[in-house]
C-alpha positions in Angstrom: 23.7 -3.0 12.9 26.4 -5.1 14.6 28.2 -4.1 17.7 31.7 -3.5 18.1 33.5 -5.8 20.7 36.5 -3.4 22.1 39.2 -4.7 24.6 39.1 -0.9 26.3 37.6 -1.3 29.7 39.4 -4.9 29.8 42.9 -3.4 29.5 41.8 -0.6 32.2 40.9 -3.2 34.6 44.2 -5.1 34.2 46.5 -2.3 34.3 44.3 -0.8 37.4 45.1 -4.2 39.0 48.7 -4.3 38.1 49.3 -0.8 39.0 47.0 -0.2 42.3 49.1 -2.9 44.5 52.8 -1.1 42.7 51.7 2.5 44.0 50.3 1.7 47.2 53.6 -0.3 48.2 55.5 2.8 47.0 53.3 4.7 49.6 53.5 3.6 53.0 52.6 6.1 54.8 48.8 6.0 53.2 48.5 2.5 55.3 45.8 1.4 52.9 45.7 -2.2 52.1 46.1 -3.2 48.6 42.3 -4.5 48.3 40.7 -1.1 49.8 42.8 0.6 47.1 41.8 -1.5 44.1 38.2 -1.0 45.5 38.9 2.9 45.5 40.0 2.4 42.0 37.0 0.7 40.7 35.1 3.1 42.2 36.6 5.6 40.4 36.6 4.5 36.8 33.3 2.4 37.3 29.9 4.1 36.2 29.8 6.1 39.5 32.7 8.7 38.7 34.3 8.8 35.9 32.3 6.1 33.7 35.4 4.4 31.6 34.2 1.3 32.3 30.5 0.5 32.3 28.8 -2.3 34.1 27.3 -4.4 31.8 30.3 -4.3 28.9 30.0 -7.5 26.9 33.5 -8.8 27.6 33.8 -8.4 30.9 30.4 -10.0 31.3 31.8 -12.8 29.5 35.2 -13.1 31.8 32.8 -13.0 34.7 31.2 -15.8 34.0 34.7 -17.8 34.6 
């Protein structure tokens, strides 16, 4: 049986990267830097929270590889 290649968790990571830096500037008064809030973010849709976006997902394992 053949596995399906989806694009999900590859859109969620670029809009999380898009969006994170956008929200925190809007936000001042949190004084978090940009990276400890894209860190936060990964944390929170990465296996250890929510689990949208698993570790070893084939196309982000390719794109790592660049």
């Amino acid at each position: 049986m053949e596995e399906s290649i989806t694009f999900y968790p590859l859109l969620i990571v670029i809009f999380l990267a898009f969006i994170v830096p956008i929200l925190l500037s809007r936000f001042k008064m949190l004084r978090i830097p940009i990276v400890v809030g894209e860190i936060i973010a990964g944390i929170i849709v990465g296996g250890s929270v929510l689990g949208v976006v698993q570790q070893h997902d084939p196309v982000l394992d390719l794109l790592s590889e660049f």
